[in-house]
C-alpha positions in Angstrom: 143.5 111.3 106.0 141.2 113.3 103.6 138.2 115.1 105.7 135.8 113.5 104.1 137.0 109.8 105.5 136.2 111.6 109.0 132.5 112.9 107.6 131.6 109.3 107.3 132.5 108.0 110.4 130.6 110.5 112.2 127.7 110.5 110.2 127.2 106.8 109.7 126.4 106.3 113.6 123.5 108.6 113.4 122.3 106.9 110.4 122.7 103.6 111.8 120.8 104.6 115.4 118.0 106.4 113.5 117.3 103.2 111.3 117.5 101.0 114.1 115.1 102.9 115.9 112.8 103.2 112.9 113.2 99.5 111.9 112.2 98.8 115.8 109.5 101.0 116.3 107.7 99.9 113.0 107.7 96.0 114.6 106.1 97.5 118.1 103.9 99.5 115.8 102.5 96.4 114.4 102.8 94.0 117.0 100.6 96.7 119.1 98.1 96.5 116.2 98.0 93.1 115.9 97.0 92.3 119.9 94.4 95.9 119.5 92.5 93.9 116.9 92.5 90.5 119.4 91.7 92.3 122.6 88.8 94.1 120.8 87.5 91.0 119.2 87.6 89.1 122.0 85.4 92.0 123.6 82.7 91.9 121.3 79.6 89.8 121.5 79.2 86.7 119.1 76.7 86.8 116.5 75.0 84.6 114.3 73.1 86.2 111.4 71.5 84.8 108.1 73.9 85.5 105.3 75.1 84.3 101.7 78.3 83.6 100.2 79.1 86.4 97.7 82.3 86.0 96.6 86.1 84.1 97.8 89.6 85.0 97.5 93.1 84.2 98.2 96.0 86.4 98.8 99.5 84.3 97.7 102.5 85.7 99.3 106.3 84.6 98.4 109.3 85.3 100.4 113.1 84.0 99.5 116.1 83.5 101.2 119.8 83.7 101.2 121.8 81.8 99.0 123.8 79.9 101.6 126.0 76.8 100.2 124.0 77.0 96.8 120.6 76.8 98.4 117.9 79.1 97.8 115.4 78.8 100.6 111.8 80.3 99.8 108.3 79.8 101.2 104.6 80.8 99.7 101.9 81.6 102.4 98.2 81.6 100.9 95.5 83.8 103.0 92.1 83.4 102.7 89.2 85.8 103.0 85.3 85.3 101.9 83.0 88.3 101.6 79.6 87.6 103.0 75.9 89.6 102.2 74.1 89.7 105.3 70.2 90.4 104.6 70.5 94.1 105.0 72.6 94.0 102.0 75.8 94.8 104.2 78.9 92.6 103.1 82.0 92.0 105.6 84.9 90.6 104.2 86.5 87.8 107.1 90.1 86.0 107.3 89.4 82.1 106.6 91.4 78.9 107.9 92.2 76.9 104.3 89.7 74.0 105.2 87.1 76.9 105.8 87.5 78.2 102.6 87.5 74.9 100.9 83.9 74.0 102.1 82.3 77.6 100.9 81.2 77.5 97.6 79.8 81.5 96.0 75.9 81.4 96.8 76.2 79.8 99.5 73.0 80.2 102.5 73.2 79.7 105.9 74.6 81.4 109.2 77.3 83.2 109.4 78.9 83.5 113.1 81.5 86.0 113.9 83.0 88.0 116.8 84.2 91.8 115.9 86.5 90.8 112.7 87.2 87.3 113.8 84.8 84.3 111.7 83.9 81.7 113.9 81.4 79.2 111.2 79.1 79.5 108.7 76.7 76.9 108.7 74.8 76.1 105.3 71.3 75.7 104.9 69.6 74.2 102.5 66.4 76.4 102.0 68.6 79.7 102.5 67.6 82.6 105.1 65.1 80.6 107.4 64.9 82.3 111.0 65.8 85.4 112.6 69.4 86.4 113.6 70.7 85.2 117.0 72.7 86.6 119.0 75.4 85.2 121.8 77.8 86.3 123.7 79.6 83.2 124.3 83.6 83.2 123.3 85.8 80.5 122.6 89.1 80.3 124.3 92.2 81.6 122.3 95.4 81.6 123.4 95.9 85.3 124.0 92.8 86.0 125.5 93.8 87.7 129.0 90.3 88.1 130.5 
């Protein structure tokens, strides 16, 4: 058997371990991430604050499958995200639910209500900016929130 038939056979384990590792601590990595973001917004306080519509987008994502019997499997998964201009002249960009987004139209007035990254509603008003910012510190129930 030539000696470098051997070579592989002992190096392929390591290289096989060290990617599983890798491969395994990039999902905890994010995973971690994910449930830092929820604990911390479910910390923070509501808040309500006059704001405007600036400007919508969507983030399209594609993903295929394996070719199994002749079938190609592949799904699309759209995000959502509007940035809104609070009257400071601060924007914040925030994740939207599709039938959010639909209802927001750019130059839209109202209230915006949100809790750390998380939007909760924006409610439109038909004079714009009317009243002072409110805030709350009321939280809705989620299904990871471990208070």
């Amino acid at each position: 058997m030539p000696s470098g038939f051997d070579f592989m056979f002992s190096v392929f384990p390591i290289i096989f371990i060290v990617m599983f590792v890798f491969v395994f601590g990039m999902i905890i990595f994010v995973w971690t991430s994910i449930f830092k973001q929820m604990k911390k917004d479910n910390n923070s306080p509501r808040i309500r604050v006059p704001a405007k519509v600036v400007t919508k987008r969507e983030s399209i994502r594609r993903s295929s499958g394996s070719m199994h019997d002749h079938h190609h499997s592949s799904s699309i998964h759209t995000s959502y995200y509007a940035t809104f201009e609070v009257e400071s002249g601060d924007r914040m960009e925030l994740h939207l639910m599709g039938s959010e987004y639909g209802l927001l139209v750019e130059g839209d007035e109202g209230f915006l209500t949100f809790q750390g990254s998380r939007f909760v509603s924006f409610e439109r008003s038909a004079s714009g900016y009317s009243a002072a910012p409110t805030y709350s510190s009321e939280r809705e129930e989620y299904p990871f929130d471990r208070r």
